[in-house]
MDAnalysis code that builds the backbone (N, CA, C; Angstrom):
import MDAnalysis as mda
import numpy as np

u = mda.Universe.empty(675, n_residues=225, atom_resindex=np.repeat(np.arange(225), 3), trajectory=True)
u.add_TopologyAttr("name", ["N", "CA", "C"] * 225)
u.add_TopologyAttr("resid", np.arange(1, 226))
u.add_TopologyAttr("resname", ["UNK", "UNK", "UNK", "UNK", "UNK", "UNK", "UNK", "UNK", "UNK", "UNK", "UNK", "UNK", "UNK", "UNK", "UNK", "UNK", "UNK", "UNK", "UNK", "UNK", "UNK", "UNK", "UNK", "UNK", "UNK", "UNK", "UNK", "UNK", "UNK", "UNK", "UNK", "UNK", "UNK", "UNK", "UNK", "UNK", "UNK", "UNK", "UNK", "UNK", "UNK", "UNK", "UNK", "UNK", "UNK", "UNK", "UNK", "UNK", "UNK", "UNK", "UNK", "UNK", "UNK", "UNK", "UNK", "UNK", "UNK", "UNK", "UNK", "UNK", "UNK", "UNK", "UNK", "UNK", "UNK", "UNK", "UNK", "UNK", "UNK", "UNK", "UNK", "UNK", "UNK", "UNK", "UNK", "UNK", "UNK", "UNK", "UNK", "UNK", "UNK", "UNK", "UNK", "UNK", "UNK", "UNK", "UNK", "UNK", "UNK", "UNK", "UNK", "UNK", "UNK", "UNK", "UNK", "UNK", "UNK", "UNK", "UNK", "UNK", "UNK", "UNK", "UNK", "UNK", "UNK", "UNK", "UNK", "UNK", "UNK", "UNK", "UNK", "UNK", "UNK", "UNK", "UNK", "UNK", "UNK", "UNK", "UNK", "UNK", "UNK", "UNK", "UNK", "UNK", "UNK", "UNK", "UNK", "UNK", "UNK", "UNK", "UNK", "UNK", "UNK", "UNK", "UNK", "UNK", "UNK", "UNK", "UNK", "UNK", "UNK", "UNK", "UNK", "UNK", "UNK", "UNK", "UNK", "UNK", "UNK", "UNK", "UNK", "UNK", "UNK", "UNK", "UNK", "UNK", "UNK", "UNK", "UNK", "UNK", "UNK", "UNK", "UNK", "UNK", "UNK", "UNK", "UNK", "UNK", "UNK", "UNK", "UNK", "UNK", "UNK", "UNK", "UNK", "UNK", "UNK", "UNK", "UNK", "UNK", "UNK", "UNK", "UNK", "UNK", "UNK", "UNK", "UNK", "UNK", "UNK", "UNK", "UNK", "UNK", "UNK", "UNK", "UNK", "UNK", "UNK", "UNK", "UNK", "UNK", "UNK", "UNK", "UNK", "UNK", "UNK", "UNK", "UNK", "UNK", "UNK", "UNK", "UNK", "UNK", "UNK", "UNK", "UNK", "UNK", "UNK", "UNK", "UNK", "UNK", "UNK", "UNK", "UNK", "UNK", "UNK"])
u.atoms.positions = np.array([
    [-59.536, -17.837, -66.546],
    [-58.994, -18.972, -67.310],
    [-58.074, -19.809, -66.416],
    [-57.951, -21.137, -66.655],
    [-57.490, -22.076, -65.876],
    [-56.197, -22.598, -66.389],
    [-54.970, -22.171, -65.717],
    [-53.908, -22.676, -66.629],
    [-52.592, -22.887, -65.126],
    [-52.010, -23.676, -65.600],
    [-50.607, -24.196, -64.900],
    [-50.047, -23.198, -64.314],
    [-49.019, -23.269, -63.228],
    [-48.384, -22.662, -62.447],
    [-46.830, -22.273, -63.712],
    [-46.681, -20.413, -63.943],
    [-45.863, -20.175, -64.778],
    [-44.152, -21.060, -64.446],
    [-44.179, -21.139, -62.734],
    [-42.933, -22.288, -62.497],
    [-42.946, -23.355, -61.624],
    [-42.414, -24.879, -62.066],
    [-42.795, -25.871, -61.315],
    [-41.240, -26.378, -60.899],
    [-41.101, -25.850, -59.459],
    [-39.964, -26.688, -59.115],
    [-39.944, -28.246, -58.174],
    [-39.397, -29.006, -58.875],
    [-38.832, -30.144, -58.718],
    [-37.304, -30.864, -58.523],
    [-37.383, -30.444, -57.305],
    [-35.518, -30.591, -56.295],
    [-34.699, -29.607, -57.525],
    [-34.087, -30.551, -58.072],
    [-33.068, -29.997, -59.160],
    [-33.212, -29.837, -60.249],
    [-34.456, -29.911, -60.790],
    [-35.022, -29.827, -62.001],
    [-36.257, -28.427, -62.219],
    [-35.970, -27.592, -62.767],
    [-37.632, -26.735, -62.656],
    [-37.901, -26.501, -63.973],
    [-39.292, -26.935, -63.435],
    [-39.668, -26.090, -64.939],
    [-40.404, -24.752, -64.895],
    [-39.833, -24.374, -65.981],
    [-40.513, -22.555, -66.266],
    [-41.102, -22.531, -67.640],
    [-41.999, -21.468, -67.813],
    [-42.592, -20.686, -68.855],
    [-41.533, -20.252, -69.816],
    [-41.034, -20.472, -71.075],
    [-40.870, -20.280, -71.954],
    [-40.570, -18.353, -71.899],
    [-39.279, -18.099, -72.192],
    [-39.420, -16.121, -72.078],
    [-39.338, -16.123, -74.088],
    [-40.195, -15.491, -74.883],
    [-39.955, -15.583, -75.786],
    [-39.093, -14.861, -76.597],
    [-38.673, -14.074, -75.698],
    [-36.984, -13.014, -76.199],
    [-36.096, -13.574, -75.396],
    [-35.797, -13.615, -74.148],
    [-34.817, -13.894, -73.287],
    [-34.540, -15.441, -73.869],
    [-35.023, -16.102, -73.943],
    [-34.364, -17.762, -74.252],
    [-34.114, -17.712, -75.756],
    [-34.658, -17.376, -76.733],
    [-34.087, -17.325, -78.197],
    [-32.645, -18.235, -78.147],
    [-31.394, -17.327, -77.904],
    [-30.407, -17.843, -78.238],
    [-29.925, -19.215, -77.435],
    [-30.103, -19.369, -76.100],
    [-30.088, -20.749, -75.499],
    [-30.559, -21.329, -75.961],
    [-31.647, -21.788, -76.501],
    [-32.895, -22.629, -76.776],
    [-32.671, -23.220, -77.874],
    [-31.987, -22.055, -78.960],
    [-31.357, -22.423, -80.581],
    [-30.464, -23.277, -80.240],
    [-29.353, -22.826, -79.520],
    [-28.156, -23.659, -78.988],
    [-28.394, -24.909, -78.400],
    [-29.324, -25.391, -77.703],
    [-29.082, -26.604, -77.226],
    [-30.030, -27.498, -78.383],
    [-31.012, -26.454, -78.961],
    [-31.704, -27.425, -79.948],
    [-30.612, -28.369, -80.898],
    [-29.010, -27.089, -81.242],
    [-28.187, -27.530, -82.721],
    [-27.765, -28.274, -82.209],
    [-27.342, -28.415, -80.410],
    [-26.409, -29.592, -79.849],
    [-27.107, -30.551, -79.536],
    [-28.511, -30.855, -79.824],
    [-29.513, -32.053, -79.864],
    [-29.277, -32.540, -80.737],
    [-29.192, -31.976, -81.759],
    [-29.996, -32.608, -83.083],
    [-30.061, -33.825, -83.779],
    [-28.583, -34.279, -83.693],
    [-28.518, -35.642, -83.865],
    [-28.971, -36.659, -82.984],
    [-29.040, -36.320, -81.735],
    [-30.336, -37.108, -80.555],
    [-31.427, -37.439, -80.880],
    [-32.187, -36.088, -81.231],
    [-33.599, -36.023, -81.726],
    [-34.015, -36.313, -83.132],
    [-32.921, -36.225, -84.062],
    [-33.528, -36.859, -85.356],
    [-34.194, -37.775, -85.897],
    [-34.352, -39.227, -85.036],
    [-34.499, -40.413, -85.466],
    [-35.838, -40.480, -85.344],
    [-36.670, -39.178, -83.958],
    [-37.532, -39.228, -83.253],
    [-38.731, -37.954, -83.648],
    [-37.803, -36.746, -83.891],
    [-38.730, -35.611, -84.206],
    [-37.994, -34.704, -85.426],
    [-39.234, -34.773, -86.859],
    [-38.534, -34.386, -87.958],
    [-38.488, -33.252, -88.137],
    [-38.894, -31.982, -87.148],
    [-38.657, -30.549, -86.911],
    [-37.422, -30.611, -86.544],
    [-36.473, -31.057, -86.171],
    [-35.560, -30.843, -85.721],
    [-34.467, -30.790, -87.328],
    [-34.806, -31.287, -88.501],
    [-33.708, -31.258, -90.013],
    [-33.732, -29.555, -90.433],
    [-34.712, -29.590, -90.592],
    [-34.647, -27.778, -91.030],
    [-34.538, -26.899, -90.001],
    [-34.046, -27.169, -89.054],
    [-33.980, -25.980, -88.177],
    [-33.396, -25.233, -88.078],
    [-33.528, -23.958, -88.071],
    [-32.654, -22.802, -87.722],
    [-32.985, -21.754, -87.120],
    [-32.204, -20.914, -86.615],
    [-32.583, -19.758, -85.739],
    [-34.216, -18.771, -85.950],
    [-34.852, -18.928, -87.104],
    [-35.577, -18.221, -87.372],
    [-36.845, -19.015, -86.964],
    [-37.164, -20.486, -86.855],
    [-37.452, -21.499, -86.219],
    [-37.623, -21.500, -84.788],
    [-36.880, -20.913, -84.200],
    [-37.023, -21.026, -82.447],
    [-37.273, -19.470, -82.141],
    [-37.301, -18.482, -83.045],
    [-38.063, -16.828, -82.621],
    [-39.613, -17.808, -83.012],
    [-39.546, -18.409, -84.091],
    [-41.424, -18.328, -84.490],
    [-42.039, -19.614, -83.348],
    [-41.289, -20.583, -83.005],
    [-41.803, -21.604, -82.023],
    [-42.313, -20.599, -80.639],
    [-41.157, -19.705, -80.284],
    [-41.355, -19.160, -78.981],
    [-42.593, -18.423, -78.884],
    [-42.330, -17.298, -80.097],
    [-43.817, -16.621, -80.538],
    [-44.788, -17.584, -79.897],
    [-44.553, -18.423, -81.008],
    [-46.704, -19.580, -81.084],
    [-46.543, -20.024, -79.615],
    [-45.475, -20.197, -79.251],
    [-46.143, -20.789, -77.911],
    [-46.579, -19.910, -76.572],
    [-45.732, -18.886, -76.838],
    [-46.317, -17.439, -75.939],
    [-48.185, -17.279, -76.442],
    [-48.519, -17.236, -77.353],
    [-49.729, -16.786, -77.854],
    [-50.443, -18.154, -77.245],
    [-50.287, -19.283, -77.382],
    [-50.783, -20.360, -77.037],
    [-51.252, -20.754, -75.824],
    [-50.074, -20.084, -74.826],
    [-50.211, -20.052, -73.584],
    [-51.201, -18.994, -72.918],
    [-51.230, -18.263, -73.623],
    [-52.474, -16.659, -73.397],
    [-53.774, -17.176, -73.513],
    [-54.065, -18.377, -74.463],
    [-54.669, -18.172, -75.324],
    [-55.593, -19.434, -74.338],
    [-54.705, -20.411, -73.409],
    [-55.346, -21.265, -73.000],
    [-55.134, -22.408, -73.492],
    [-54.262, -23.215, -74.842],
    [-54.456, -24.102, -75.707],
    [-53.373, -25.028, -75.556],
    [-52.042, -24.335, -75.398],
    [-50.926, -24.774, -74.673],
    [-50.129, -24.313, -73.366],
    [-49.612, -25.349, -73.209],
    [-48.523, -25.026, -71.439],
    [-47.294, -25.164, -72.391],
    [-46.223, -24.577, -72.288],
    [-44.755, -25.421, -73.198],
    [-43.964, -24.720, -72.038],
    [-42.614, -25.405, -71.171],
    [-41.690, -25.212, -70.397],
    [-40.655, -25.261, -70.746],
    [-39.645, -24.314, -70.820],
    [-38.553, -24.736, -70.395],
    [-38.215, -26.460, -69.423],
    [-37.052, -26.957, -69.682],
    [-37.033, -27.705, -68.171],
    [-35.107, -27.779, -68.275],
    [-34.941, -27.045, -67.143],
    [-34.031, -25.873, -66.639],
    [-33.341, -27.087, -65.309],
    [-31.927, -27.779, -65.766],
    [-31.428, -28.855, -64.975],
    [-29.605, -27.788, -64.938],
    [-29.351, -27.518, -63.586],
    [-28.039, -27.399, -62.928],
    [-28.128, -25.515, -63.675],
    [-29.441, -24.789, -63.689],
    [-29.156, -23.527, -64.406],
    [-29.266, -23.485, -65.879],
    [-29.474, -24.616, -66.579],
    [-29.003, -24.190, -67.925],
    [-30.764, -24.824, -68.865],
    [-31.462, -23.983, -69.890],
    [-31.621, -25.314, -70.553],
    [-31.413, -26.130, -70.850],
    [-32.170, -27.785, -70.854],
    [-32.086, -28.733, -71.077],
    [-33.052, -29.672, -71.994],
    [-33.784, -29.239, -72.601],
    [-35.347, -29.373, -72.983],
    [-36.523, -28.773, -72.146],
    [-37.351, -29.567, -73.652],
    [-38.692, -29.057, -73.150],
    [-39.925, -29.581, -73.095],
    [-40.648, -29.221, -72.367],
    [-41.758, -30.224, -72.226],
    [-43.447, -29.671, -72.534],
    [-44.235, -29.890, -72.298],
    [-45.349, -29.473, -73.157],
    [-47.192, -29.940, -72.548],
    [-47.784, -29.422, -72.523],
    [-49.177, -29.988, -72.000],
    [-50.168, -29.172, -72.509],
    [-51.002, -30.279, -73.420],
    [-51.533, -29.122, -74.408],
    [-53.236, -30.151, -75.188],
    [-53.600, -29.345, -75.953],
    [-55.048, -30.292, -76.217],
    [-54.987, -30.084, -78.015],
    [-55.104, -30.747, -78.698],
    [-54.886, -31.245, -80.266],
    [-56.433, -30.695, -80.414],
    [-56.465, -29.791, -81.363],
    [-57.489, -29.393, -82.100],
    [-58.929, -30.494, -82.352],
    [-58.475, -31.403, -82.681],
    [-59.113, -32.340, -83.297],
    [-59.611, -33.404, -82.471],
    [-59.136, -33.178, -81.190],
    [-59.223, -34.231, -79.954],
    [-60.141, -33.622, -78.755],
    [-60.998, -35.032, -78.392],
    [-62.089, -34.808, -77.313],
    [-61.799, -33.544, -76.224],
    [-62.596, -32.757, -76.268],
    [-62.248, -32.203, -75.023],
    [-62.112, -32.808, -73.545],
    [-62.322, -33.596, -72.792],
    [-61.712, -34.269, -71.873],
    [-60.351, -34.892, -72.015],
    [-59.530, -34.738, -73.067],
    [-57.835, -35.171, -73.272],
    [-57.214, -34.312, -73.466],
    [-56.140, -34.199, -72.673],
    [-54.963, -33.763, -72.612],
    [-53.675, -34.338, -73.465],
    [-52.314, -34.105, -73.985],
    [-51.130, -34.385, -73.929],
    [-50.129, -34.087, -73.723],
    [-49.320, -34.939, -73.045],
    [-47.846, -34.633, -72.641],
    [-47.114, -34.559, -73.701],
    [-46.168, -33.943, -73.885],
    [-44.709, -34.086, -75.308],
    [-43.773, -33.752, -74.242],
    [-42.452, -34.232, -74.514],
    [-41.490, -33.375, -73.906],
    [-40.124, -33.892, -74.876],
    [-38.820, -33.372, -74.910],
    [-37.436, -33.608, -75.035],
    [-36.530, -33.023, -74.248],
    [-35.530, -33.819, -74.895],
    [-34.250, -33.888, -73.833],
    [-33.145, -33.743, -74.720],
    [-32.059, -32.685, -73.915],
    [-30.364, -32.604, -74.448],
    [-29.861, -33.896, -73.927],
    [-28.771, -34.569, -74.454],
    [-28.624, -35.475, -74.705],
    [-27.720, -35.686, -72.911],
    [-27.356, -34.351, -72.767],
    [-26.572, -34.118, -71.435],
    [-27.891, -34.317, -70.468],
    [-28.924, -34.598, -70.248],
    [-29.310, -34.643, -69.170],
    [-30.395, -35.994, -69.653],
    [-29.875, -37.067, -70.466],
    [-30.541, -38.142, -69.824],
    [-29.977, -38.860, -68.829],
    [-30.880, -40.194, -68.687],
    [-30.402, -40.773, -68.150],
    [-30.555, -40.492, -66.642],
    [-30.877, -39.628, -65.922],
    [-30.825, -38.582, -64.761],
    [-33.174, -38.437, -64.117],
    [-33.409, -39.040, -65.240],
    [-34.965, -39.265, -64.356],
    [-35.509, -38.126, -64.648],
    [-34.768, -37.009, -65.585],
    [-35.724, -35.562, -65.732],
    [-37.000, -36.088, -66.340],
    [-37.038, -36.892, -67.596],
    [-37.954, -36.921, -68.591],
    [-39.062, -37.178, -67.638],
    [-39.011, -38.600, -66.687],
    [-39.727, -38.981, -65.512],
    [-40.962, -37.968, -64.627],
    [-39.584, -36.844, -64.184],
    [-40.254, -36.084, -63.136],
    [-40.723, -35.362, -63.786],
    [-40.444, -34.673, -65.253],
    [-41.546, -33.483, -65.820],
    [-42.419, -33.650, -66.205],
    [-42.914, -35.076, -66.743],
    [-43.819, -35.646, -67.297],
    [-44.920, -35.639, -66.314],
    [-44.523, -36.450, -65.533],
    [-45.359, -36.553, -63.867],
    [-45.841, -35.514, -63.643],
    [-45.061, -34.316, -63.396],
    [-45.337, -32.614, -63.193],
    [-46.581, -32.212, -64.156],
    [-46.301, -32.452, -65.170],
    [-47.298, -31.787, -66.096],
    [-48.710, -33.194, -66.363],
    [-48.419, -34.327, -65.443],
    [-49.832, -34.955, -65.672],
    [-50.479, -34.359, -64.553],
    [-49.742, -34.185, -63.414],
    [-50.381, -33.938, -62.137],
    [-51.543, -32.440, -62.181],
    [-50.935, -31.658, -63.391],
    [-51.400, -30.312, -63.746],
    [-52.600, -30.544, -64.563],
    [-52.245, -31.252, -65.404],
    [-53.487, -31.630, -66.242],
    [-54.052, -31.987, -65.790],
    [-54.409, -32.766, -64.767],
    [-55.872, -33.769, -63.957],
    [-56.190, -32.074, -62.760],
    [-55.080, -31.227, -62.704],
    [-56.206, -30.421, -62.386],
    [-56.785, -29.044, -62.738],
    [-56.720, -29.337, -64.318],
    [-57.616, -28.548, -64.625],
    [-59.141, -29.002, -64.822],
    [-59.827, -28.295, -65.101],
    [-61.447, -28.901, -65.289],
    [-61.989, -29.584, -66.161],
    [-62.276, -30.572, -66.114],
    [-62.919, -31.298, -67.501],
    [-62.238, -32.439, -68.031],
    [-61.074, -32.645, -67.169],
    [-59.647, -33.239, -67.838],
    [-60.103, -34.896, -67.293],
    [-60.431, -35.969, -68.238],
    [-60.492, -37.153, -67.881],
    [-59.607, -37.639, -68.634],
    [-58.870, -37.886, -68.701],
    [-57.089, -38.618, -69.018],
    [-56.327, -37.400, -69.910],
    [-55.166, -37.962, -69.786],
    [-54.169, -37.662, -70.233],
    [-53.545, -38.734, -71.238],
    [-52.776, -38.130, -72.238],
    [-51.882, -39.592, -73.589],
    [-50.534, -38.974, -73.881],
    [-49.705, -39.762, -74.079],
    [-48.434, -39.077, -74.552],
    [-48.210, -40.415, -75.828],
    [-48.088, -39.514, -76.506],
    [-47.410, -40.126, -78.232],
    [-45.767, -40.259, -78.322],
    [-45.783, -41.460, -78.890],
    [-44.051, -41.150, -79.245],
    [-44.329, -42.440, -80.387],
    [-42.829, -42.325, -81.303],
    [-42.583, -43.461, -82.413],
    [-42.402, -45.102, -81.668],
    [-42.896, -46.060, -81.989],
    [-43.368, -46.727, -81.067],
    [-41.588, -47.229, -81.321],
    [-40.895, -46.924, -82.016],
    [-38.946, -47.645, -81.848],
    [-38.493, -46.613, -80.606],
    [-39.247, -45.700, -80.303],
    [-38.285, -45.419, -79.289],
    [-39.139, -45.706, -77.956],
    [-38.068, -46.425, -77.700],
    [-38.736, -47.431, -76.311],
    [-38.389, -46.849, -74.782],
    [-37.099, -45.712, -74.634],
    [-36.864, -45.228, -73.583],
    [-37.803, -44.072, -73.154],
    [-38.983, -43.316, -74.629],
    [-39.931, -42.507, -74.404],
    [-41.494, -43.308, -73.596],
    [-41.209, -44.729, -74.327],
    [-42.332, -45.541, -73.751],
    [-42.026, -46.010, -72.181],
    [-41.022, -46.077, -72.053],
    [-40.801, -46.384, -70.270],
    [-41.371, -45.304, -69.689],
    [-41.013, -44.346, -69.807],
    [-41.527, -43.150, -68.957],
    [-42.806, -43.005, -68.828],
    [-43.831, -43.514, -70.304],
    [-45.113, -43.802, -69.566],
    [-45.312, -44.525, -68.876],
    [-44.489, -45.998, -69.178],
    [-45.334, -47.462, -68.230],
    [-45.019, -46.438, -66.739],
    [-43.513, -46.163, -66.644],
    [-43.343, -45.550, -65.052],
    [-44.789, -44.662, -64.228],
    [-44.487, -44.007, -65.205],
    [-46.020, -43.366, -64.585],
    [-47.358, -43.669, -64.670],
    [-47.445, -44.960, -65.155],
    [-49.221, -45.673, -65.214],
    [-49.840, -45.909, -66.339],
    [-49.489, -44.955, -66.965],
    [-49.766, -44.909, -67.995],
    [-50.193, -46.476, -68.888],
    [-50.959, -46.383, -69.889],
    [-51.248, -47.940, -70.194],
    [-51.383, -47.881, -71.966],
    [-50.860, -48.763, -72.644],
    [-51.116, -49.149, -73.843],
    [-52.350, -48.341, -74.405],
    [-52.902, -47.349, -75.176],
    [-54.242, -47.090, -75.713],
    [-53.852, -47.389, -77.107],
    [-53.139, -47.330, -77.965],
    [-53.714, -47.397, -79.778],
    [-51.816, -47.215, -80.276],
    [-52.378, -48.106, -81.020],
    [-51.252, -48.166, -82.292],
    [-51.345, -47.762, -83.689],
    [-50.749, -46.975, -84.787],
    [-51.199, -46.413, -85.894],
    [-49.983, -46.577, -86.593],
    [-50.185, -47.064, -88.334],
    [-49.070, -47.151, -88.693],
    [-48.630, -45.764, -89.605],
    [-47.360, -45.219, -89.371],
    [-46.664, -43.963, -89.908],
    [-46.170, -44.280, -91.306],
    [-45.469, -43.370, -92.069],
    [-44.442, -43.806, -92.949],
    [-43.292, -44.452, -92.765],
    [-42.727, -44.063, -91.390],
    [-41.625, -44.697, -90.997],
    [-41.642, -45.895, -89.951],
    [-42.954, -45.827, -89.909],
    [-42.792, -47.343, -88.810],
    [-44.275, -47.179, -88.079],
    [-44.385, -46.811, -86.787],
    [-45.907, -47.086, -85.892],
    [-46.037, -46.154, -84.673],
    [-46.590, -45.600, -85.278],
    [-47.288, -44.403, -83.824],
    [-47.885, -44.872, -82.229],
    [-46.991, -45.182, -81.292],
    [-47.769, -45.496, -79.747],
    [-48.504, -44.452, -79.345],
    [-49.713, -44.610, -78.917],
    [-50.230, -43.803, -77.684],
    [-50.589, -44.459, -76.441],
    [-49.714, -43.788, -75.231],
    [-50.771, -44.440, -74.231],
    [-51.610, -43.326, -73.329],
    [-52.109, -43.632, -72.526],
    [-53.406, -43.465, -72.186],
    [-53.170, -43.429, -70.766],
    [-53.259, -42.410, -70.016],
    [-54.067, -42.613, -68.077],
    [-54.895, -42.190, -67.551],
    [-56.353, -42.469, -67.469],
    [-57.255, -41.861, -67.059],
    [-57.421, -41.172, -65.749],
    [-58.212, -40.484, -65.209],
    [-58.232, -39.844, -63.705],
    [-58.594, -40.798, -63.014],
    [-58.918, -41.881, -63.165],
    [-59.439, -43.017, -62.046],
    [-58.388, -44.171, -62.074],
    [-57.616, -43.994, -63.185],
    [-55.729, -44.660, -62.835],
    [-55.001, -43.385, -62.260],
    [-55.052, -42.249, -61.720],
    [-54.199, -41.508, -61.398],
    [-55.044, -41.472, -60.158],
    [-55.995, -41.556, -59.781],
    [-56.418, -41.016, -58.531],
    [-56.047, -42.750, -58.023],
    [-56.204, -44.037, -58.425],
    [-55.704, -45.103, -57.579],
    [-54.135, -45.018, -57.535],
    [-53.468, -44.442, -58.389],
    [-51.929, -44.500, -58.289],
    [-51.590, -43.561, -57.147],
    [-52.297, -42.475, -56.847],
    [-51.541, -41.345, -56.151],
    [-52.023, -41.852, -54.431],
    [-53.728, -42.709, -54.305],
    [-53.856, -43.844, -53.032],
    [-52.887, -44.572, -52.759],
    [-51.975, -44.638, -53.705],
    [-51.625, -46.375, -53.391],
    [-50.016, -45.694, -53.061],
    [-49.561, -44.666, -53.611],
    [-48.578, -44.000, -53.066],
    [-48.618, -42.972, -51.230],
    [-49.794, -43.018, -51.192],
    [-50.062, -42.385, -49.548],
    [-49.741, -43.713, -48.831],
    [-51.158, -44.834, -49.498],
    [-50.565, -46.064, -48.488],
    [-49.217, -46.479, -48.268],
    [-48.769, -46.222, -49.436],
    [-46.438, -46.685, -49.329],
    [-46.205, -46.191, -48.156],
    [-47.081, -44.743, -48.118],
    [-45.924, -43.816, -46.913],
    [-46.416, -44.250, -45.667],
    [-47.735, -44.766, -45.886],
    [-47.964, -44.967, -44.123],
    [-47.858, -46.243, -43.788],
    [-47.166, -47.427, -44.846],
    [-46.416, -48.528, -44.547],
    [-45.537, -48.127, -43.861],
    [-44.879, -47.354, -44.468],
    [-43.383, -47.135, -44.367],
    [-42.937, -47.057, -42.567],
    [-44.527, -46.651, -41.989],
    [-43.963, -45.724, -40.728],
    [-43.876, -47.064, -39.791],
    [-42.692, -47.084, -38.620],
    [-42.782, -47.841, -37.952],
    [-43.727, -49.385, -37.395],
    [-44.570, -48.471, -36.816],
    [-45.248, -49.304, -36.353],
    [-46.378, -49.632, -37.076],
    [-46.512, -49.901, -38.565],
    [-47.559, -50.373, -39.633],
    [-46.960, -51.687, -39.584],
    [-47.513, -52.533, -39.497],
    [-47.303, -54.358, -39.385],
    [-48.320, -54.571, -40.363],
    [-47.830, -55.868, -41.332],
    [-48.454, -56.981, -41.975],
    [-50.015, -56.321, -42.648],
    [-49.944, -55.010, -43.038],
    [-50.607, -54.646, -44.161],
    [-50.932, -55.051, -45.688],
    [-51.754, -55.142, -46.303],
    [-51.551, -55.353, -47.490],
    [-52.350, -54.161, -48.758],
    [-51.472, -54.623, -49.625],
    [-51.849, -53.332, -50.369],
    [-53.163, -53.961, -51.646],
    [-54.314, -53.208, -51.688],
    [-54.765, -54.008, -52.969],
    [-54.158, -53.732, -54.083],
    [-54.761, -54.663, -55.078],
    [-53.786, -54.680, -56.591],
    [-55.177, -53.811, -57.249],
    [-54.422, -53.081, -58.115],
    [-55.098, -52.030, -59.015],
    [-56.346, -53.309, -60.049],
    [-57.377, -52.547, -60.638],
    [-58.585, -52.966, -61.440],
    [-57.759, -53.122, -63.012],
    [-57.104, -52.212, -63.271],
    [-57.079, -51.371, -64.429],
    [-55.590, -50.652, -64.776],
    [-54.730, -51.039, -63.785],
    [-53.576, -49.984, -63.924],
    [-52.304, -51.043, -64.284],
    [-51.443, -50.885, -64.981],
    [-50.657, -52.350, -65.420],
    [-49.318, -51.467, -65.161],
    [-48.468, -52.440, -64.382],
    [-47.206, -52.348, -63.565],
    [-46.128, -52.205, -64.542],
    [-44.931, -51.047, -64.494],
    [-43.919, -50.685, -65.495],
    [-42.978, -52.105, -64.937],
    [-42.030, -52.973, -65.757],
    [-40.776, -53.395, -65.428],
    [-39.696, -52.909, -65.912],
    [-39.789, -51.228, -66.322],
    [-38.593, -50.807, -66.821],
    [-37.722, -50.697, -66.268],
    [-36.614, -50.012, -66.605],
    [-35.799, -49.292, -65.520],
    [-35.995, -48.020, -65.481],
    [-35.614, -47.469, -63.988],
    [-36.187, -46.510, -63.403],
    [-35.500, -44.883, -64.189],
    [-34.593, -45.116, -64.706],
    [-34.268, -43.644, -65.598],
    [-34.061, -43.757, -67.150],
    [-34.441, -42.462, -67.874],
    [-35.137, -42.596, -69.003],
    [-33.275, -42.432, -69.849],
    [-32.718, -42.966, -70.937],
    [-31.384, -43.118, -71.476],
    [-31.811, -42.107, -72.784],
    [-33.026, -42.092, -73.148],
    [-32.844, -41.368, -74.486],
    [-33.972, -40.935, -74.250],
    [-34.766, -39.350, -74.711],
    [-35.887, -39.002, -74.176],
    [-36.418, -38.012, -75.171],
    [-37.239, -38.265, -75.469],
    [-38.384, -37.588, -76.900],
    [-39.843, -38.219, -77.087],
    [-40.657, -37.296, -76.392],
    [-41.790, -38.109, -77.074],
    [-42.506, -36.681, -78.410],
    [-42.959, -37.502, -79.694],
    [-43.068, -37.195, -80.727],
    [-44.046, -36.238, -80.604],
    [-45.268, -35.805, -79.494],
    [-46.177, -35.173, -79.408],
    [-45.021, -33.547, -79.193],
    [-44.474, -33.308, -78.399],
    [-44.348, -31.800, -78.781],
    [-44.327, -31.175, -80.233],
    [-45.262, -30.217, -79.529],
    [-45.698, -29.180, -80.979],
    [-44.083, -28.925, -82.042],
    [-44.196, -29.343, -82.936],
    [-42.862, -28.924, -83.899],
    [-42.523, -27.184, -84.266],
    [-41.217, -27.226, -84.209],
    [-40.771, -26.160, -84.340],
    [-41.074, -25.364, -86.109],
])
C-alpha cells in the first residue's frame, strides 16, 4: 500500500502522524484554545469535548491503516499547533485528492499553513493515480483561499451553503509539474553567470497577488471531529 512518509520535516515546522494515545491531551488543549479562531470556519469545533479528540484520533489511526486518510500533527517550536490532512471523499473521482488543514491561533501568520499544504500536495501527486489535488474552505475566509492561489492552485467551483458559499480550488499534475519547472528555472537564473533569460508564462496556471503569509488559517475540508 502506498501512503505518505509517517514524518515530514520542514526547517521549523514538522509534520508527524497523529499518536492516538500519546497526543489525546495536547490536541484537546490546543483544540479549547482554538476555538474561538475556528468557529466562524469549522462547526466541529461547538460541541467539542474531550471524548471528541479520543474518537477523532481513533478514526484517523484506522484511516491511515486503512489507506483512506493521511491526518498530521503539524508540530511548530515542539508543541502542537494544528493539523493538517490528505485524504480522498468517498464520493469523489478516484484521481482526486484533498488537502484540509488548521491552525492555533499562535502560529499564524508565520507561513505554516503555506508550507504544510505544499508538503502534503507534493505527497499526493506522488501517489499513483493522483491527477489533481482541491482544497475546500468557506469562500468568507479569504486567508484559507490565499494559501491556495500561493500554491497554484486555481478557482474550480462554487456551491451555495446555509451560511454563505463553498470555494473549491483545483491543481492538476500538469499545473504542478509546470510550477515545480518553473521553480528549477528560478534557481538556475539565480546562478551567476545566467544572463538575459526568459521565463515562459504558464498555459493554465493563474498567478497569486496575495500576501505571502497566511493571518488566519482553516480550510473547511478537514475531516470533523
Amino acid at each position: 500500500m502506498d501512503s505518505p512518509p509517517r514524518v515530514i520535516v520542514l526547517d521549523e515546522v514538522t509534520l508527524r502522524r497523529f499518536d492516538p494515545r500519546a497526543d489525546v491531551a495536547e490536541l484537546d488543549r490546543v483544540i479549547g484554545e482554538a476555538r474561538e479562531h475556528l468557529r466562524p470556519w469549522m462547526d466541529w469545533v461547538v460541541g467539542h469535548r474531550l471524548a471528541s479528540t479520543v474518537d477523532f484520533l481513533a478514526r484517523r489511526e484506522a484511516a491511515w491503516e486503512a489507506g483512506r486518510e493521511f491526518t498530521y500533527a503539524i508540530v511548530l517550536d515542539g508543541a502542537i499547533r494544528g493539523a493538517c490532512q490528505l485524504f480522498r471523499r468517498e464520493d469523489g473521482p478516484a484521481g482526486g485528492r484533498e488537502v484540509g488543514y488548521w491552525l492555533h491561533p499562535a502560529a499564524v501568520g508565520r507561513g505554516v499553513a503555506t508550507r504544510s499544504a505544499r508538503a502534503l500536495v507534493e505527497q499526493a501527486f506522488r501517489l499513483p493515480g493522483v491527477d489533481f489535488v482541491e482544497i475546500g474552505h468557506d469562500a468568507a475566509n479569504r486567508a484559507s483561499g490565499a494559501v491556495a492561489a500561493r500554491l497554484g492552485f486555481t478557482e474550480h467551483r462554487r456551491s451555495p451553503t446555509g451560511a454563505g458559499e463553498h470555494l473549491v480550488w483545483r491543481l492538476t499534475r500538469r499545473q504542478a509539474e509546470w510550477a515545480r519547472g518553473v521553480a528549477q528555472e528560478d534557481l538556475r537564473l539565480s546562478a551567476p553567470e545566467v544572463r538575459g533569460s526568459h521565463r515562459p508564462e504558464p498555459e493554465d496556471l493563474s498567478s497569486a497577488s496575495d500576501p505571502d503569509r497566511d493571518q488566519s488559517m482553516c480550510a473547511r475540508t478537514v475531516r470533523p471531529m
